[in-house]
Phi, psi and omega in degrees: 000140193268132179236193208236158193289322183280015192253332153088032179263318157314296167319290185315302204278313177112031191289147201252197169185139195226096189270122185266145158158171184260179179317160125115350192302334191112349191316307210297323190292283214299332165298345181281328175319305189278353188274323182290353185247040146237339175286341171265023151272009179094025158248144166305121177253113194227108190257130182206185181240157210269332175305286179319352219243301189276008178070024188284164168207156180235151206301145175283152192299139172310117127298033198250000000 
């Protein structure tokens, strides 16, 4: 059965989703898109970045 991004049925089934693209493409909109509308289905929503996710950190500026 096919499910669609906005039904926020994925989350639930627990299907992960991975937006590929180069800049300027819509990624950042359209996840926020599907996070409000699952946060208004009830589900808990947590916006973070795939650096945070994967524990990257950047490096600090030389101070000297």
């Amino acid at each position: 059965m096919p499910y669609t991004l906005s039904t926020s049925e994925w989350v639930k089934k627990g299907m992960p989703l991975c937006l590929i693209g180069d800049s300027g493409t819509g990624r950042s909109h359209l996840l926020i898109a599907l996070g409000t509308e699952a946060a208004m289905a009830g589900i808990r929503v947590k916006y973070t970045l795939a650096a945070k996710l994967l524990g990257y950190t950047e490096p600090r500026a030389n101070r000297s």
